[in-house]
C-alpha positions in Angstrom: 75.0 61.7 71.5 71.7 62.4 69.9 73.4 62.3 66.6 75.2 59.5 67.0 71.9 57.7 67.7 69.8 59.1 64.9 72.8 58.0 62.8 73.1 54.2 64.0 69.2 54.1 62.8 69.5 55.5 59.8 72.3 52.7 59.1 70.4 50.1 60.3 67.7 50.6 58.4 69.5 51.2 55.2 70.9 47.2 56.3 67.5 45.8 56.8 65.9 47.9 53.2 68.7 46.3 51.5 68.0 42.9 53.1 64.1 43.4 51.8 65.5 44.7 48.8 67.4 41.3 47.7 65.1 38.9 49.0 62.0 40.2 47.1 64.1 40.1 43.9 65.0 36.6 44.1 61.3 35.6 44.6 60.1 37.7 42.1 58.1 39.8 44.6 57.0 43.9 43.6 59.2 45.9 44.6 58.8 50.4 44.3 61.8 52.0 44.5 63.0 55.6 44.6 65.9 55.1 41.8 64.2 52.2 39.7 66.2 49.4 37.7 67.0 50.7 34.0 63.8 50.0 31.9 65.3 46.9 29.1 65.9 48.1 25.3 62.8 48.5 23.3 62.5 46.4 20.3 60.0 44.4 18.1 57.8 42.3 20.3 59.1 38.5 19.0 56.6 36.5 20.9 54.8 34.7 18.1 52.0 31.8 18.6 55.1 29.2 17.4 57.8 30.4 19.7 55.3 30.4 22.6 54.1 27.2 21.9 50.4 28.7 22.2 50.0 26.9 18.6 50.0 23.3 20.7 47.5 24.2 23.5 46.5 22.4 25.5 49.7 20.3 25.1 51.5 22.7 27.3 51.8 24.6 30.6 49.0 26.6 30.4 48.1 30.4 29.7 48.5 32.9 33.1 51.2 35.1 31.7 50.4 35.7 28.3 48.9 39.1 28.9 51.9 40.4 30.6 54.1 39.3 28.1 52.0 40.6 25.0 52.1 43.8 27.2 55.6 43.8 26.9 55.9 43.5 30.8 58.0 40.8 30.3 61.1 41.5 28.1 63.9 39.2 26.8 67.6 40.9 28.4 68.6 41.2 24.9 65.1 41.8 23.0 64.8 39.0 20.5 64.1 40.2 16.6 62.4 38.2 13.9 66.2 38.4 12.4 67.2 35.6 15.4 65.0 33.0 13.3 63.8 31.7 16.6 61.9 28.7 15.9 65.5 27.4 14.6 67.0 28.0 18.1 67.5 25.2 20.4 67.7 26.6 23.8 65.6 26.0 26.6 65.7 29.2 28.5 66.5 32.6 28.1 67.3 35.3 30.3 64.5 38.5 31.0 63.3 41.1 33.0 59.7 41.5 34.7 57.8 44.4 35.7 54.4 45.1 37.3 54.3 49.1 36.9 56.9 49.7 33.6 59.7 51.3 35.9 61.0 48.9 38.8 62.3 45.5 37.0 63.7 42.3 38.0 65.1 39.3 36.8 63.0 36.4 35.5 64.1 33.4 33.7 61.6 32.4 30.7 62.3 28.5 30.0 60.9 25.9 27.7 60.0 22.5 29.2 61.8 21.0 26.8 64.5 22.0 24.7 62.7 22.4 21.0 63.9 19.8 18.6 62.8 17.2 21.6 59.2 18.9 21.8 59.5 18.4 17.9 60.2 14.6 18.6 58.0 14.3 21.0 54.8 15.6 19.0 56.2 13.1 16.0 55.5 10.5 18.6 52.3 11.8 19.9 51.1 11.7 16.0 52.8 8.2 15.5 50.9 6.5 18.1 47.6 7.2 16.8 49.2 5.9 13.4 49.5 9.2 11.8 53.2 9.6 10.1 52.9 13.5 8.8 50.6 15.7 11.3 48.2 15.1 13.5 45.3 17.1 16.2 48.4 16.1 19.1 45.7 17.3 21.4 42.9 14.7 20.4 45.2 12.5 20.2 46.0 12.8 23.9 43.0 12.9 25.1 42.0 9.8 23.4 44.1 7.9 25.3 43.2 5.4 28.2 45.5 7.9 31.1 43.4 10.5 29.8 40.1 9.7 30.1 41.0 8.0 33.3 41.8 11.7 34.7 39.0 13.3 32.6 36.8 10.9 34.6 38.1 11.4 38.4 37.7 14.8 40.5 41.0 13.3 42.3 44.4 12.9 40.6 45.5 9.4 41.8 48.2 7.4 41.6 46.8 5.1 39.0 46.8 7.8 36.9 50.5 8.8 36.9 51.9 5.6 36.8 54.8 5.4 34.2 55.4 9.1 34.5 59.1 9.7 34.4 59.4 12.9 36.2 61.1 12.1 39.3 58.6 13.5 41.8 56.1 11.0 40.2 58.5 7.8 41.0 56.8 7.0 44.4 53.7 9.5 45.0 51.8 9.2 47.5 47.6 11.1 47.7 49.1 13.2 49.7 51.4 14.5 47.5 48.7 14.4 44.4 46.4 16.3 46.3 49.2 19.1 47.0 50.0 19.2 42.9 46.2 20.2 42.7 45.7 22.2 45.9 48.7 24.5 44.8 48.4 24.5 40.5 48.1 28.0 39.6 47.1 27.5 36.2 43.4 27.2 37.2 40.8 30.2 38.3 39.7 28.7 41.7 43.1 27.5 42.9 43.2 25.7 46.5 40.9 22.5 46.2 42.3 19.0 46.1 39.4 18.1 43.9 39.5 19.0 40.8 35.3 19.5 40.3 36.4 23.3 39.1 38.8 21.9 36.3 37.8 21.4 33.1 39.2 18.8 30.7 41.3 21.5 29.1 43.4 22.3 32.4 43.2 18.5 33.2 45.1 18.1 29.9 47.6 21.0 30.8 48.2 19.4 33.7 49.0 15.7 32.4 51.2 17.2 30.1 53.4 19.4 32.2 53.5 16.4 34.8 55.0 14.0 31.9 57.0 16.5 30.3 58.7 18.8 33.5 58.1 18.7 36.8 59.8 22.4 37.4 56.9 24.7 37.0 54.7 22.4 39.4 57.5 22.0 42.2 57.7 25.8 42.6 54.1 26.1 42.8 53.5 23.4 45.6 56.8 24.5 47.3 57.0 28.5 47.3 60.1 30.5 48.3 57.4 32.9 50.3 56.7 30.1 52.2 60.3 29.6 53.3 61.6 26.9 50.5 64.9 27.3 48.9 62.8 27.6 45.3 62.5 30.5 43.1 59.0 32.7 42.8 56.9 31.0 40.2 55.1 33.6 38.0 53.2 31.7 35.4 53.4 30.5 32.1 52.7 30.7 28.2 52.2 28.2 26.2 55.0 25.8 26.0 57.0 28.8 27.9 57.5 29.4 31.8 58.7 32.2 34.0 60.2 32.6 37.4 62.1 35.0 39.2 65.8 34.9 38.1 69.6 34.8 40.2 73.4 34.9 39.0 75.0 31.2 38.6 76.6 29.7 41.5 79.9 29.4 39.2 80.3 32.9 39.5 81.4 32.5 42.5 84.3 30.5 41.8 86.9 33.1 41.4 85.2 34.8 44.4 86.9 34.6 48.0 86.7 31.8 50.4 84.6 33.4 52.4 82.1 33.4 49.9 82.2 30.3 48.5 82.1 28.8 52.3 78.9 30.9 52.7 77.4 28.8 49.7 78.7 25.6 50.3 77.3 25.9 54.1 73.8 26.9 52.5 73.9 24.0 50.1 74.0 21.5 53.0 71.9 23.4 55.2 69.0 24.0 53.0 69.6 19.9 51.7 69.3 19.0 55.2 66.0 21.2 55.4 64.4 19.1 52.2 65.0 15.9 53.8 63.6 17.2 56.9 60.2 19.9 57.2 57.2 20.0 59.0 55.0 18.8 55.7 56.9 15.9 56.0 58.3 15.3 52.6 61.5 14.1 52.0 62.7 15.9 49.1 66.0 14.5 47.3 68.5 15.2 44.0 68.1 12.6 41.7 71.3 13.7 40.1 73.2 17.5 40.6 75.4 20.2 39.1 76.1 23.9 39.3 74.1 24.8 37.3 70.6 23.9 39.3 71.9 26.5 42.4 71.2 30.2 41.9 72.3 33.4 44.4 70.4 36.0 44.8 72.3 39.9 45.6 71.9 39.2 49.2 73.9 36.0 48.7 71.0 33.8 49.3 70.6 30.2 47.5 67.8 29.5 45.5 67.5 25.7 43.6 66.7 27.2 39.9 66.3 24.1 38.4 64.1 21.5 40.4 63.6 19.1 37.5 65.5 16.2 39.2 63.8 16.5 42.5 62.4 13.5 43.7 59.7 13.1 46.5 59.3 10.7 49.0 55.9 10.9 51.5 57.4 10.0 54.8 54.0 10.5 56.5 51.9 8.5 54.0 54.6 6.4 52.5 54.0 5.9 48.6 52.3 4.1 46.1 53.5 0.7 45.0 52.9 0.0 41.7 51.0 -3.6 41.2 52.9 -3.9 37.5 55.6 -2.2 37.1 55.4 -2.6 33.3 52.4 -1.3 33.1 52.0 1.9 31.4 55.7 2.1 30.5 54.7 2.3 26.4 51.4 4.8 27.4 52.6 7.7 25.1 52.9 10.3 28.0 55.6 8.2 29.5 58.3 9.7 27.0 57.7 12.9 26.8 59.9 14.4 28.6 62.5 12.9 25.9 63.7 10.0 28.0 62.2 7.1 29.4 64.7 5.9 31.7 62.8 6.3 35.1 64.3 7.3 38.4 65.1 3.9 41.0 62.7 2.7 43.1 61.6 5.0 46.2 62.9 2.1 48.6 66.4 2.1 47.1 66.9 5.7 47.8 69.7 6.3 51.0 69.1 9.2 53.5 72.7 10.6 52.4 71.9 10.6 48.6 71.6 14.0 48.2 74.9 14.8 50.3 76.7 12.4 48.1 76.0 13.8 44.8 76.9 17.0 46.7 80.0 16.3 47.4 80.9 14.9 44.8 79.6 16.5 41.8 79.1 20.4 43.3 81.2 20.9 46.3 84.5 20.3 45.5 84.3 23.8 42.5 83.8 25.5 45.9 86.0 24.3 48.3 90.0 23.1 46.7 92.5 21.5 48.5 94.4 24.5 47.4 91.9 26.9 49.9 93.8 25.0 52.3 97.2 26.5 51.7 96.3 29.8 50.7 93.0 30.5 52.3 93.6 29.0 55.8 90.6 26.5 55.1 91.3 23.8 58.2 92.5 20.4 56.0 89.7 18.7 57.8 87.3 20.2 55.8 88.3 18.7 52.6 89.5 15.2 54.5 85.3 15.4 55.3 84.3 16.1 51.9 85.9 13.0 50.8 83.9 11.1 53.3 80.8 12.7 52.1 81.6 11.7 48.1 82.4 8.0 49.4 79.3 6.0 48.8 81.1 3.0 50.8 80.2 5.2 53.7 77.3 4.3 56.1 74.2 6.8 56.1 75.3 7.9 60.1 79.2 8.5 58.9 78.0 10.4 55.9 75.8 12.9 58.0 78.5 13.2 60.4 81.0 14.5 58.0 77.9 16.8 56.2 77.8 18.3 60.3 81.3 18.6 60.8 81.9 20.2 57.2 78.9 22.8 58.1 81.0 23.6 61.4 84.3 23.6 59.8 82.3 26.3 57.7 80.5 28.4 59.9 83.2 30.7 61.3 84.4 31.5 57.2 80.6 32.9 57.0 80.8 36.4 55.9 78.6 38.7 57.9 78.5 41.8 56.1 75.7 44.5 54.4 76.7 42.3 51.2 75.2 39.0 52.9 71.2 40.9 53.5 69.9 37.6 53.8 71.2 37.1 57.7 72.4 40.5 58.3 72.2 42.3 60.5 71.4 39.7 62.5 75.1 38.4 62.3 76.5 40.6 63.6 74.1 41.3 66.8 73.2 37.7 67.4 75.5 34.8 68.7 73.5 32.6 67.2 74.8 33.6 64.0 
């Protein structure tokens, strides 16, 4: 009997290290382990000033990660060589690995805020507006303009100030939400003040431009996974170059089993349902969705890698009105980002947006009609889905069939060691 006991122990504890295990990889957390990760290939350190972006500063994200990755603690998966010619290669992110001791590594995703032919158009424009066709100082350029020294000359980022942004958070911001964006902006030495008395003009600038340009690197700072969000860790930046924890594609699921893909679906909805509805009180929505902005992590939890299209709507505050809506719309910051097309207006936005674009866009590569034939998947399930995609539907009838699609769901669950995130408690716990 004794054995027996000291046995069941030792297995549960093996459950909940591998549930610690998983979740502290997603977010990017430290981790020491007895049998560490393999250490990445060694090769010739390819982070120049150009590639970075440092070259622009402070036009860009800011500085907190440069020493690890001249340290080489940051590593591409397949170490870049001068040979790649990578100041000729358009992509925006790249796949790496992170360590904080040189043995245990994890997955990180190092990203550009821009792709770099549009960061090329966009400095072209920055030099164009101050009437310069070759080259220009793009930073004295920016901070010559009116938004500028508007923010150089307030301790509080306002609404005033933003105006004209394109990034969708920016569409309808309230103070509130300001003040959060400087409360949680890591790229400053005293972080946690809503005034910015401790910034200087250089971090104000770094700031501007990563709000214009891409709201990702902000949203997982003011919205942390280790605070419960569904958003990978944030771990800082370089230059024109940013770095958070990395997870396997939600499409590689696709060829995976039903029970699987039902376990994502249901924590699509779930966690959308949570953004709409949290204690802070912000109503956080998809502007427009597709595979490729969800993420699982080894223990089968969903992340949101890509929270570019998130808008933001203060539903304790409300949001800023803007007096002119044409105002500001040809301030050079408006377009950097490589679009000017802004979001819709915060009061045209429906409670079941998100669920629509879910259903229609990202839901239907995990659950097929054929799952109903094959799998057992109850028809009902897909008869909802429909309902869901249909934006005839009221709000009321759309959230109905969002509930009775999680239910339909639930029993497919998996609740195995594979699943860390909610076991064991699955399989203890009727809740689950």
């Amino acid at each position: 009997m004794a054995l027996r006991s000291i046995s069941s122990m030792a297995s549960t504890e093996a459950m909940v290290g591998a549930w610690w295990h998983s979740w502290f990889l997603c977010l990017g957390l430290p981790l020491v382990v007895s049998n560490p990760s393999p250490v990445p290939s060694q090769g010739t350190n390819s982070f120049t000033r150009e590639f970075l972006g440092l070259d622009k500063c402070n036009a860009c994200v800011g500085t907190s990660i440069c020493k690890k990755l001249y340290k080489e603690q940051i590593r591409f998966e397949r170490w870049l060589s001068p040979q790649l010619h990578l100041l000729s290669d358009n992509r925006t992110s790249y796949e790496g690995n992170y360590t904080d001791d040189s043995e245990t590594w994890r997955p990180v995703v190092l990203s550009r805020l821009v792709s770099p032919d549009l960061h090329q158009l966009a400095d072209k424009s920055i030099c164009i507006s101050a009437g310069k066709r070759k080259s220009c100082s793009i930073e004295a350029v920016l901070r010559a303009t009116p938004r500028f020294q508007n923010l150089a000359n307030s301790n509080i980022l306002l609404p005033s100030i933003v105006q004209g942004l394109v990034t969708p958070m920016l569409r309808c911001p309230s103070q509130r939400l300001l003040n959060r964006i400087v409360h949680r902006y890591f790229e400053v030495a005293d972080v946690g003040s809503v005034q910015m008395k401790h910034f200087t003009n250089k971090d104000k600038l770094r700031l501007l431009y990563t709000l214009a340009v891409n709201q990702q690197p902000l949203l997982l700072q003011m919205f942390p996974g280790t605070e419960g969000w569904p958003f990978p860790r944030y771990h800082g930046s370089c230059g024109r170059l940013m770095v958070w924890a990395g997870c396997r594609p939600l499409k590689s699921l696709y060829p995976s089993p039903l029970a699987h893909r039902s376990d994502a679906a249901y924590q699509i909805l779930h966690i959308t349902q949570s953004l709409a509805s949290n204690s802070l009180h912000f109503h956080l929505y998809y502007t427009n969705v597709s595979e490729d902005i969800f993420g699982i992590a080894e223990d089968g939890r969903l992340f949101i890698m890509d929270a570019s299209t998130i808008g933001i709507i203060d539903l304790q505050e409300g949001f800023h009105t803007e007096a002119d809506p044409q105002e500001n719309r040809t301030d050079v910051f408006s377009c950097l980002s490589g679009s000017c097309i802004r979001t819709p207006p915060c009061d045209s936005v429906r409670p079941s947006q998100s669920f629509t674009l879910l259903c229609r866009y990202v839901l239907p590569k995990l659950l097929t009609s054929t799952d109903v034939q094959s799998s057992g998947l109850p028809s009902i399930a897909i008869a909802e889905l429909t309902v869901c995609a249909d934006r005839t539907q009221t709000d009321q009838r759309i959230h109905k069939a969002v509930q009775i699609l999680k239910d339909t769901l639930h029993p497919f669950r998996p609740c195995n060691i594979d699943y860390g995130y909610r076991y064991p408690e699955c399989k203890y716990s009727d809740k689950f």
